[in-house]
N, C-alpha and C positions, 0 to 999 in steps of 0.2 A: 504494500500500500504506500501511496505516497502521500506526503505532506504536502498543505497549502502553501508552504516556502518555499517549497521547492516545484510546484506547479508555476509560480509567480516569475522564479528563478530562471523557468525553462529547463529546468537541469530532468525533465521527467524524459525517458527515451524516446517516444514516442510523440511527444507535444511538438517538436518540430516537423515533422510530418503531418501530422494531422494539421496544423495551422496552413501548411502547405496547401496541402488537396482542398481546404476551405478556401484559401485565395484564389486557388486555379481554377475552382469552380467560380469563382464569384469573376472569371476575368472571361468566362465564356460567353458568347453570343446567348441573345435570350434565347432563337430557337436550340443552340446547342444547349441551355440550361433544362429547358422544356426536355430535350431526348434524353438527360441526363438524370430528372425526375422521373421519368417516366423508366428508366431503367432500374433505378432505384426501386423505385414502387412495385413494380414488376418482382423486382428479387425478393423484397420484404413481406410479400404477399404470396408467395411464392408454395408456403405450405401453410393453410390457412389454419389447418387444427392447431399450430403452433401459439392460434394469439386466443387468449379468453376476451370475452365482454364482458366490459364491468358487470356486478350482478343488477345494476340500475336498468340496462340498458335494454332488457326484454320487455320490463313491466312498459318504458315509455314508449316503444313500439306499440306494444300492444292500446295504452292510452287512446295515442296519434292515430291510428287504426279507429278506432272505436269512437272520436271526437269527428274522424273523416263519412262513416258508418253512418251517424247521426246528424251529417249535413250540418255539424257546426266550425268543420273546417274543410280546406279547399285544396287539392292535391295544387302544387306549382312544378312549371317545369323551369330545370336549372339557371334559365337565362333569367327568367322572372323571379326567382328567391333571389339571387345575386343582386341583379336590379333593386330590387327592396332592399334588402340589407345594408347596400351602398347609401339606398336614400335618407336610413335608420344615421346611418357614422357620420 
């Protein structure tokens, strides 16, 4: 384990590197940044039994379902929740 003075320091092996691959990605073209997330995601999602869902995360599906169900809420498609949201910040 390493210590916060020595993460500060740099002296961790691996901290130059990794600061690395964060710069190089932050110097890439957006559309290269786009294929770069999307590889990403791709990998990380890659074996899905690997990840739980909170245990919150069924009951509110189910809510949202059931608030949709009863015609007191309204399915949106992506471009339109974004849009709102924007207009919410």
């Amino acid at each position: 384990m390493i210590g916060e003075a020595e993460l500060e320091a740099g002296k961790h092996p691996g901290y130059g590197k990794a600061m690395n691959v964060q710069e190089q990605a932050m110097r890439l073209s957006r559309p290269d940044k786009l294929r770069l997330m999307e590889a990403l995601w791709a990998d990380l999602t890659a074996a899905e039994e690997a990840f739980d869902s909170p245990s919150w995360h069924e009951a509110a599906l189910r809510e949202t379902e059931a608030r949709v169900a009863a015609g007191e809420e309204q399915r949106l498609d992506w471009d339109e929740a974004k849009r709102r949201l924007r207009v919410r910040a």
